[in-house]
ROKE-467317 format. One record per residue: residue in one letter; x, y, z of N, C-alpha, C, O, CB in turn. Coordinates in steps of 0.05 Angstrom, whole numbers, padded with zeros to 5 digits, always signed. Glycine has a CB too. Example, Ala and Ser with C-alpha at 12.3 -4.5 7.8 and 13.67 -1.06 7.14 Angstrom:
BEGIN
A+00264-00114+00156+00246-00090+00156+00264-00066+00156+00285-00066+00169+00226-00089+00181 S+00257-00045+00142+00273-00021+00143+00258+00001+00157+00268+00023+00161+00282-00012+00114 
//
This chain:
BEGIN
X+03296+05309+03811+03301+05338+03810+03276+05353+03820+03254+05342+03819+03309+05347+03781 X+03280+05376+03828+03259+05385+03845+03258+05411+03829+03278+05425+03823+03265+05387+03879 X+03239+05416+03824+03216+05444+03808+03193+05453+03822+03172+05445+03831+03199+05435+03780 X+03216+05488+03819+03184+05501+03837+03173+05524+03825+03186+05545+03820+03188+05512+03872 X+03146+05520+03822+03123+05527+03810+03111+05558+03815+03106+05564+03838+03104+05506+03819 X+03107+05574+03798+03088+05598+03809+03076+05603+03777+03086+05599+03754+03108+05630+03828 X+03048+05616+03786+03036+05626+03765+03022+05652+03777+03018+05655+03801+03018+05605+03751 X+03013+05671+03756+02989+05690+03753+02972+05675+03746+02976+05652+03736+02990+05714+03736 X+02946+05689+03750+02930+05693+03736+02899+05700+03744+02893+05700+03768+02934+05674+03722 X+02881+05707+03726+02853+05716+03727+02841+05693+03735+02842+05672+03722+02840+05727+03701 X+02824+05698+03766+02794+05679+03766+02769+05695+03756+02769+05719+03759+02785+05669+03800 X+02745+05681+03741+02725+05703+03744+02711+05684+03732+02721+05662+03726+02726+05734+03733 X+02690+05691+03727+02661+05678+03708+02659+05697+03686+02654+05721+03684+02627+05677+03726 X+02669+05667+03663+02670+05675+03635+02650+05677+03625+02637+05657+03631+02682+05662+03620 X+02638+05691+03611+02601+05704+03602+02613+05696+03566+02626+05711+03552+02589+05759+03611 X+02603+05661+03556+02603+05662+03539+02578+05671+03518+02553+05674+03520+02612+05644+03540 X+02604+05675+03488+02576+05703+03466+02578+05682+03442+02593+05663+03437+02592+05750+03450 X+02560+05691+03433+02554+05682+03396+02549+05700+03379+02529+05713+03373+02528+05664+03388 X+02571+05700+03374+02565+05734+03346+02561+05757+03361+02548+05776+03353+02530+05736+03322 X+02573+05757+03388+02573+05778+03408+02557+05782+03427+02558+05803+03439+02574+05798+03399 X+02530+05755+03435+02514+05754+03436+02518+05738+03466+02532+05718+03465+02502+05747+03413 X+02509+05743+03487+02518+05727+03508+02498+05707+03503+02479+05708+03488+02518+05739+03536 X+02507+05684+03521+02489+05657+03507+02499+05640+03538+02521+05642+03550+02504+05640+03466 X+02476+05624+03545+02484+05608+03566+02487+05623+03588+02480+05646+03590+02507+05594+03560 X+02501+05605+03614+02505+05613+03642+02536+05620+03634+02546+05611+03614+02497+05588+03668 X+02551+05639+03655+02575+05646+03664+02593+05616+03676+02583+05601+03692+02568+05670+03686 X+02619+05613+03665+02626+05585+03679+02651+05591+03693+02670+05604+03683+02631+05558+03658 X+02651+05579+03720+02686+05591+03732+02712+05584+03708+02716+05566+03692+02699+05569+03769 X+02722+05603+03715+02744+05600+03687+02774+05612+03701+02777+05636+03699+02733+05626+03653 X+02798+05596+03717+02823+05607+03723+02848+05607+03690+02861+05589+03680+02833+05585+03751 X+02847+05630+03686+02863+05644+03660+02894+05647+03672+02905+05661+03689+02847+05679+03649 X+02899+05629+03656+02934+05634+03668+02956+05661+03656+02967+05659+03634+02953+05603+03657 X+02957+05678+03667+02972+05701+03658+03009+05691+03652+03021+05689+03630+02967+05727+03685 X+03018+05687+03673+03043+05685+03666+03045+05656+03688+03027+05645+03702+03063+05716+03671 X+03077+05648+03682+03085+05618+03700+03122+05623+03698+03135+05629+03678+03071+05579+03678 X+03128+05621+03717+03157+05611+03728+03163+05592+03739+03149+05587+03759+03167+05623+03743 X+03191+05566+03729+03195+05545+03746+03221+05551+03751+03231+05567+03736+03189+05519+03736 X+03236+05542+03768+03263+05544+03777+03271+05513+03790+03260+05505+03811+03265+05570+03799 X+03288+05500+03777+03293+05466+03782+03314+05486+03812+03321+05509+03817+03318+05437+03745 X+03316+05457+03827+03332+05464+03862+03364+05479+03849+03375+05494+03864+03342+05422+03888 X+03376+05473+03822+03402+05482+03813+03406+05512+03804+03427+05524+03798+03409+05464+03791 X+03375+05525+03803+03376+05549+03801+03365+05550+03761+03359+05570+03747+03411+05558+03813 X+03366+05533+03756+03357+05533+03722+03324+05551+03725+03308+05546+03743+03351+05489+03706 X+03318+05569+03706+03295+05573+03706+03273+05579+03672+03283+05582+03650+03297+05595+03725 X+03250+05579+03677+03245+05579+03658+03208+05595+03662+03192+05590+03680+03254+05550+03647 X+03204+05612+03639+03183+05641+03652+03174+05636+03618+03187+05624+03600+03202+05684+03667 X+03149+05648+03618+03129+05647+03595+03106+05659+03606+03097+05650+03627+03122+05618+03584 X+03094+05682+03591+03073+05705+03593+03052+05685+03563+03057+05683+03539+03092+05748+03585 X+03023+05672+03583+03009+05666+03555+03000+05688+03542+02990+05708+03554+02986+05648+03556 X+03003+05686+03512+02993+05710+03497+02961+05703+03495+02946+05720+03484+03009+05713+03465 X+02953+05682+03504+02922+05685+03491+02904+05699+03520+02880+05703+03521+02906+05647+03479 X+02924+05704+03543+02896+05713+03564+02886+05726+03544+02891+05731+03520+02897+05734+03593 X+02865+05731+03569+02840+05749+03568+02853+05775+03578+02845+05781+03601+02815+05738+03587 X+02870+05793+03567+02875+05815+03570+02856+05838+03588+02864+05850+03609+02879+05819+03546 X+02830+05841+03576+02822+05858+03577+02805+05849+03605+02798+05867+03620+02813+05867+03551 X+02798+05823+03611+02786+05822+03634+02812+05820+03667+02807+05823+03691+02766+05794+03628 X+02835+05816+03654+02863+05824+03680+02856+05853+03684+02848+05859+03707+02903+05821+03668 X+02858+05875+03661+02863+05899+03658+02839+05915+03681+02839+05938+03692+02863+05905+03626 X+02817+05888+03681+02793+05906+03694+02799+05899+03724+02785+05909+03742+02756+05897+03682 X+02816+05885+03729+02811+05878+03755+02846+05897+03770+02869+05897+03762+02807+05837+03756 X+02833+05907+03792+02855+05928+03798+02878+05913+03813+02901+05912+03805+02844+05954+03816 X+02872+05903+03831+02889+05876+03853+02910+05882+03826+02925+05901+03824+02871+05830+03861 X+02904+05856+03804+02927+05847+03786+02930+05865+03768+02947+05854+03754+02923+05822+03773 X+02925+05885+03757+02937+05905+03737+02960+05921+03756+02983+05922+03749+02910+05929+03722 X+02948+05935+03790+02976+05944+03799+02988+05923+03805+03003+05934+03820+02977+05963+03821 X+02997+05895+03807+03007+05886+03820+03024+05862+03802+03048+05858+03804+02991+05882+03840 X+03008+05851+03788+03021+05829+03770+03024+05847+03739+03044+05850+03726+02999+05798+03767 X+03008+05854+03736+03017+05874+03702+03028+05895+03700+03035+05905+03678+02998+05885+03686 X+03033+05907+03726+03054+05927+03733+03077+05925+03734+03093+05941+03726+03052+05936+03752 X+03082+05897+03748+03111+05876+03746+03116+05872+03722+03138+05880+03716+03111+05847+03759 X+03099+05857+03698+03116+05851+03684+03124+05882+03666+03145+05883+03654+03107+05825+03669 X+03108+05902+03665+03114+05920+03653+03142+05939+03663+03153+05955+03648+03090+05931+03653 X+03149+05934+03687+03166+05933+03698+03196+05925+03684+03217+05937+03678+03157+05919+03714 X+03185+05895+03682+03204+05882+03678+03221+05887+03642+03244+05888+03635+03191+05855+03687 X+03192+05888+03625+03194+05885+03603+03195+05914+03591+03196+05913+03567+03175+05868+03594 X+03195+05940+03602+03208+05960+03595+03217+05972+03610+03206+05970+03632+03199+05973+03585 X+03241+05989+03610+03253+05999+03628+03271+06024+03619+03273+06028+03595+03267+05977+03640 X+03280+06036+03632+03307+06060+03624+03280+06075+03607+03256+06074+03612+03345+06047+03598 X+03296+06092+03582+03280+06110+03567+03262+06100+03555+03246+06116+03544+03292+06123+03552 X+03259+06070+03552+03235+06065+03542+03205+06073+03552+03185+06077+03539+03236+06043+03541 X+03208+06075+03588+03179+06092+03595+03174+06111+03577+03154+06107+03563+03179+06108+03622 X+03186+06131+03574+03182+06150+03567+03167+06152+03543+03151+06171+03542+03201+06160+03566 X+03169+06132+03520+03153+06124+03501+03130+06101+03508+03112+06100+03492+03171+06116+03483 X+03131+06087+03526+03113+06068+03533+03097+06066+03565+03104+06048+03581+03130+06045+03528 X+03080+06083+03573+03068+06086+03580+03060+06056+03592+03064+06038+03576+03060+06101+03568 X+03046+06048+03624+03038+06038+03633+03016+06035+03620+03000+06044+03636+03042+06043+03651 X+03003+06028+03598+02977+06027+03583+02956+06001+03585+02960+05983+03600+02984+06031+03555 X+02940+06002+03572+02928+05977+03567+02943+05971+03537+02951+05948+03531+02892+05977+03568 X+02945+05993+03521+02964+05990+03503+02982+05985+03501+02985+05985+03476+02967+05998+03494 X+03008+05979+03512+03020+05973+03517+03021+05943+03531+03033+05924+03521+03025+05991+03522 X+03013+05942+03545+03004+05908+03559+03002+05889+03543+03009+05866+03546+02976+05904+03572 X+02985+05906+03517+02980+05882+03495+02997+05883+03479+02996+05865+03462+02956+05881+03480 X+03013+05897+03477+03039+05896+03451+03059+05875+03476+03068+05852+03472+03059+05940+03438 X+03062+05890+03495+03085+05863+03502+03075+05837+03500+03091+05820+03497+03099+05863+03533 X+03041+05827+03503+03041+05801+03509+03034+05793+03488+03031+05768+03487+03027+05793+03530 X+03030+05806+03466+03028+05799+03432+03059+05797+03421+03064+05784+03400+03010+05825+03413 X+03081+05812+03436+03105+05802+03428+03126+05786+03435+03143+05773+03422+03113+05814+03424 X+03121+05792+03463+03140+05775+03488+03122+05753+03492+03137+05736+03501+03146+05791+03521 X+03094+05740+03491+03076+05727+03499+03074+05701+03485+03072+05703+03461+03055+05740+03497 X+03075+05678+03495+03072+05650+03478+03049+05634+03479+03038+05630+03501+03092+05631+03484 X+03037+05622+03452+03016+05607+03452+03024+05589+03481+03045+05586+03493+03012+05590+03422 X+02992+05580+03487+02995+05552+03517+03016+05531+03495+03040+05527+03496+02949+05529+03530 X+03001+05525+03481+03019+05495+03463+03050+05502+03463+03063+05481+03464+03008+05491+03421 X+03069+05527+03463+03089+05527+03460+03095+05526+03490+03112+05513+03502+03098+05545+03442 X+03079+05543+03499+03083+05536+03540+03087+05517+03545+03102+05516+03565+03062+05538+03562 X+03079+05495+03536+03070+05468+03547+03102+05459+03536+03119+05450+03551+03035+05449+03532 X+03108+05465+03504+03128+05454+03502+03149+05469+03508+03168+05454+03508+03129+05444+03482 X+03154+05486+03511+03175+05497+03528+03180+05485+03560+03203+05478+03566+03168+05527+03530 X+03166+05484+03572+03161+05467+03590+03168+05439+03595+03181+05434+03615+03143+05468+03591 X+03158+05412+03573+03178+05392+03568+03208+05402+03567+03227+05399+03583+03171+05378+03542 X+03207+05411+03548+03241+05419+03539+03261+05426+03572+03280+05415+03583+03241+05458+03513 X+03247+05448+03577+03263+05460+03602+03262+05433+03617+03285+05427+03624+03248+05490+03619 X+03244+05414+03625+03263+05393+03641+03265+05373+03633+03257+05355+03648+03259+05387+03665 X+03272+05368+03615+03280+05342+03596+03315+05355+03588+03336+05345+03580+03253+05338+03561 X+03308+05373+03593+03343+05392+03584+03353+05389+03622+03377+05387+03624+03337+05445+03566 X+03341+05390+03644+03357+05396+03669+03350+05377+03679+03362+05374+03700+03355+05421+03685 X+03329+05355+03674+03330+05321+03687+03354+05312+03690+03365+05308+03668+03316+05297+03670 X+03371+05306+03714+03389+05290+03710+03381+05258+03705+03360+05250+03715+03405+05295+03731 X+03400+05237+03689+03389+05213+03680+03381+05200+03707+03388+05201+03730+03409+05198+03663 X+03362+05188+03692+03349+05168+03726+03337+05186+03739+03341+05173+03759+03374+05152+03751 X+03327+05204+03747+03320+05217+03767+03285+05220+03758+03273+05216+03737+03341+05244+03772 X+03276+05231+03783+03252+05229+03778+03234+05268+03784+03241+05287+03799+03241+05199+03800 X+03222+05268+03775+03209+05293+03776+03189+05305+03803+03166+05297+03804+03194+05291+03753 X+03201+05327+03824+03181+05325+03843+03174+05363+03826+03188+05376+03811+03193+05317+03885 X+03150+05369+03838+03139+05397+03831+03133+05408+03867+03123+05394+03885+03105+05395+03807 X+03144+05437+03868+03132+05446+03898+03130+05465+03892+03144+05472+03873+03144+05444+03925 X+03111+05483+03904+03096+05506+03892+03084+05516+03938+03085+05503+03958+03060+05489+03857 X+03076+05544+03931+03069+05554+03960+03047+05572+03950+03048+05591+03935+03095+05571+03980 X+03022+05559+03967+02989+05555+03976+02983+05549+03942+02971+05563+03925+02968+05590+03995 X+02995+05524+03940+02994+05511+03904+02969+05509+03881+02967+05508+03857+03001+05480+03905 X+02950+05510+03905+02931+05491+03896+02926+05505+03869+02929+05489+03850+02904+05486+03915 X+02919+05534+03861+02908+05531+03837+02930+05542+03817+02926+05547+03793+02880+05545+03836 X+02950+05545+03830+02977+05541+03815+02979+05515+03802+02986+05514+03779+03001+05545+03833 X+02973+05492+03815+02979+05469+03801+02956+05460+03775+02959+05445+03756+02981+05445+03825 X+02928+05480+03785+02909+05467+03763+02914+05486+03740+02895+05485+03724+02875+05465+03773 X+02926+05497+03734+02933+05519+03715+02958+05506+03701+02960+05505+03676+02940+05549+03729 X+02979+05495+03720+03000+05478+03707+02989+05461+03690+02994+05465+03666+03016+05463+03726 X+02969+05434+03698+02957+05420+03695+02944+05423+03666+02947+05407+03647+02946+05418+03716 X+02926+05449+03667+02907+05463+03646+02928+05456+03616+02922+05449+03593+02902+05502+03656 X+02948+05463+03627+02966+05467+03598+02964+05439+03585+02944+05442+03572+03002+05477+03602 X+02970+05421+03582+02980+05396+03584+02950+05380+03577+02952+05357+03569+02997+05390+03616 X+02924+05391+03580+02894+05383+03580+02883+05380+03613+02881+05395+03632+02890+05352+03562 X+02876+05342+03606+02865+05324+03630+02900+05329+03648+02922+05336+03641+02855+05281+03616 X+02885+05316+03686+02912+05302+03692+02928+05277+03683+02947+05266+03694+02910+05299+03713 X+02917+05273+03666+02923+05243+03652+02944+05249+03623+02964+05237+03616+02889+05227+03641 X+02929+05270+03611+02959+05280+03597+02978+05293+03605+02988+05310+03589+02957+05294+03580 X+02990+05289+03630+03017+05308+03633+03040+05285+03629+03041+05262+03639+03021+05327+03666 X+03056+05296+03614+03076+05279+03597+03093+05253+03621+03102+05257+03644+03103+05305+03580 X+03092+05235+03610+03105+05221+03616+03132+05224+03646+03152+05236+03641+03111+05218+03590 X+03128+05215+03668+03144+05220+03691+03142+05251+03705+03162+05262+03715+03174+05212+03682 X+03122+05261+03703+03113+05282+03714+03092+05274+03732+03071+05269+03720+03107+05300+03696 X+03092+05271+03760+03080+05271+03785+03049+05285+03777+03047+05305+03764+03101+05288+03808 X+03024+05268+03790+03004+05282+03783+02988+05302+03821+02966+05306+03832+02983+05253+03764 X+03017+05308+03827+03013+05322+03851+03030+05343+03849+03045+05344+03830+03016+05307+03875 X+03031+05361+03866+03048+05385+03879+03044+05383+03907+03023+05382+03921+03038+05416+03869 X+03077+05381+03913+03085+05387+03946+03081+05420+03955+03094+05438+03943+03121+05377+03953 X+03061+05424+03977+03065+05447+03982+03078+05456+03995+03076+05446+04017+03052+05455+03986 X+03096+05474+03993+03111+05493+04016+03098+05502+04043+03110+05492+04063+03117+05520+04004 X+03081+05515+04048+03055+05516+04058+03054+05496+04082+03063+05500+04105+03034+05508+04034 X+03043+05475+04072+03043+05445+04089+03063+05434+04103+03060+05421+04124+03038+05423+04073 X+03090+05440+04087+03106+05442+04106+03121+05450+04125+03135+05441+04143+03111+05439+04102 X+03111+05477+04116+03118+05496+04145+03102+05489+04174+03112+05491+04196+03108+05529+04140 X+03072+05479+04165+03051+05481+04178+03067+05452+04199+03071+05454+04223+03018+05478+04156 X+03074+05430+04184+03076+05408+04192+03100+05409+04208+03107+05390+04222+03075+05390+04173 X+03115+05432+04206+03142+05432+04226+03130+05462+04253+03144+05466+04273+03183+05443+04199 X+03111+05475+04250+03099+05492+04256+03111+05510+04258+03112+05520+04280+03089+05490+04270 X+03123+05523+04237+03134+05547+04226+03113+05567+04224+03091+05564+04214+03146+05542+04201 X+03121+05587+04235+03096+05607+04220+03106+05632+04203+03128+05635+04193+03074+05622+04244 X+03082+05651+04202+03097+05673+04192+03119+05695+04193+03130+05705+04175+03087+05681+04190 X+03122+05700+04231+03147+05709+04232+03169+05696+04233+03190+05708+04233+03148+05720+04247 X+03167+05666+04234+03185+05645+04220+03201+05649+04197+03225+05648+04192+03172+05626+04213 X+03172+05656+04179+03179+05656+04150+03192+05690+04148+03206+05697+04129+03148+05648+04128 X+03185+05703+04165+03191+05740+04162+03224+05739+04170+03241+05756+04164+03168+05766+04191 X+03227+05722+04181+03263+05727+04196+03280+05708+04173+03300+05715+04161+03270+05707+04241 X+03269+05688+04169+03289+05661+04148+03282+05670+04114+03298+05670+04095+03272+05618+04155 X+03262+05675+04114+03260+05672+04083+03234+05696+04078+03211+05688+04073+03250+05634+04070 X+03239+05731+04079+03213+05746+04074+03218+05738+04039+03233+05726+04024+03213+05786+04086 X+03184+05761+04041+03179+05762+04017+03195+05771+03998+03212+05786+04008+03161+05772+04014 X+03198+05767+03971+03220+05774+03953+03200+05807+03939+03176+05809+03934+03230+05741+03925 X+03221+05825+03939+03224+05862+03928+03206+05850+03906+03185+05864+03906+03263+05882+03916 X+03204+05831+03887+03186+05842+03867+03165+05806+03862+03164+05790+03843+03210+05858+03833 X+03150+05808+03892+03135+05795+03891+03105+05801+03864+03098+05822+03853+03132+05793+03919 X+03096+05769+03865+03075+05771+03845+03086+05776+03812+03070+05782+03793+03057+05795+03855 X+03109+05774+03810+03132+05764+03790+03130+05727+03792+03139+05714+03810+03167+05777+03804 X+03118+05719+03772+03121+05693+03774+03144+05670+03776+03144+05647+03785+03110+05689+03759 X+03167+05690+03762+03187+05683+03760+03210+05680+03790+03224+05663+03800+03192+05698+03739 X+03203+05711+03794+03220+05712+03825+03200+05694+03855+03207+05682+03875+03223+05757+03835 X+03178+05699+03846+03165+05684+03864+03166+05648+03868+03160+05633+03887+03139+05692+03857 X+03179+05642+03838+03187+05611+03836+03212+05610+03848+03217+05592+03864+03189+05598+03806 X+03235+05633+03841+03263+05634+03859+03244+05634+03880+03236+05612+03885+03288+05661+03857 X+03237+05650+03891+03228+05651+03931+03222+05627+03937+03236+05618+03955+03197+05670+03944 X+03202+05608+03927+03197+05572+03934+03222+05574+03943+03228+05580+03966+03191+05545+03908 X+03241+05567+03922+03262+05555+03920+03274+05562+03947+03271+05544+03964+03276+05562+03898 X+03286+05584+03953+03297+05594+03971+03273+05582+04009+03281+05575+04031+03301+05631+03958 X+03251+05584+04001+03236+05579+04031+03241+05553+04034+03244+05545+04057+03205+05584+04034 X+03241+05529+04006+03246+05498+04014+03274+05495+04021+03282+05474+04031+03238+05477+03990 X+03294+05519+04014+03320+05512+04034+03317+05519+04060+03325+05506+04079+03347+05525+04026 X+03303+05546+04060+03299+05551+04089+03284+05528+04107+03290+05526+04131+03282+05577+04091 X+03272+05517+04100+03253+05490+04109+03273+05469+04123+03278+05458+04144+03237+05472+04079 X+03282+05472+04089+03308+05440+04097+03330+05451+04126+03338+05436+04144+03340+05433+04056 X+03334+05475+04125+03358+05473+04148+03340+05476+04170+03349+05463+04189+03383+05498+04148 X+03324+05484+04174+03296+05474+04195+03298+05454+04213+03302+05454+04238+03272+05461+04179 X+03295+05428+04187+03287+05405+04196+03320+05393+04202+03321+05370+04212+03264+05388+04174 X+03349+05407+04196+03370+05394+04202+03374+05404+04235+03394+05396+04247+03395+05402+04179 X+03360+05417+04246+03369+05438+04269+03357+05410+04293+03358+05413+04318+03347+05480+04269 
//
């Protein structure tokens, strides 16, 4: 069965404190905000971690208009603006209420394809320009050595395969544009989905 991958999230250098106290050097740190998978049958499955780092997304403008705008989007709507404001306050009530520990991520994650594995079959992951989409997948789960049992310790990229049939971007602009509410992790895992069919009838032509 085939699963495709998207995530948010914060890169930056984390300035660890002691008693509020910065201490040490800054260390690269990718913070996973949200993740969407969608198996090839259309099954999907979306989780916002509640433990980011809130307040360091909020500082960075790229992803507050663009990924925290979406889900705020998503997660209020009709007359609720009207009471809920695009806030930082607000940001943190949805992801303190809609938002799940990594450990339930992780197991929500078994579940969702252990529930849509068909028997015998084996697990591929494809994800588009993956790379630190997959180390964030990865992150959940620990080492690459703990990801559960029949889970591939790679991701096929979308990406690579366009490249390798030499598809390009107005390729991709006529067969498969970008999806209305990109940087949605969720719709952005539907879009995989939809570009590796566009791929596949590609390579039938």
């Amino acid at each position: 069965m085939k699963y495709f991958i998207d995530t948010e999230f914060k890169e930056y250098l984390k300035q660890h404190r002691l008693f509020g106290v910065p201490i040490g050097y800054k260390t690269p740190t990718i913070d996973l905000i949200s993740i969407g998978i969608v198996d090839e049958k259309g099954n999907s499955f979306y989780a916002l971690n509640k433990s980011v780092d809130l307040k360091e997304v909020w500082k960075d403008e790229w992803l507050k208009d663009n990924v925290l705008l979406s889900i705020y989007k998503d997660k209020v709507s009709g007359d609720l603006r009207n009471t809920f404001d695009f806030t930082y306050r607000t940001m943190k009530w949805i992801f303190s209420t809609e938002g799940m520990d990594k450990y339930f991520i992780r197991v929500g994650i078994e579940m969702f394809i252990n529930d849509t594995l068909p028997f015998d079959d084996k697990v591929e992951f494809y994800g588009y320009y993956a790379d630190y989409d997959w180390v964030v997948f990865c992150q959940l789960f620990g080492r690459m050595l703990d990801l559960p049992k029949g889970f591939p310790m790679y991701c096929k990229d979308l990406k690579q395969m366009m490249d390798d049939k030499d598809l390009d971007k107005e390729w991709k602009r006529i067969n498969c544009p970008d999806p209305e509410d990109e940087h949605n992790a969720l719709e952005d895992a539907k879009w995989n989905l939809k570009l590796f069919n566009a791929i596949q009838k590609e390579k039938e032509v």
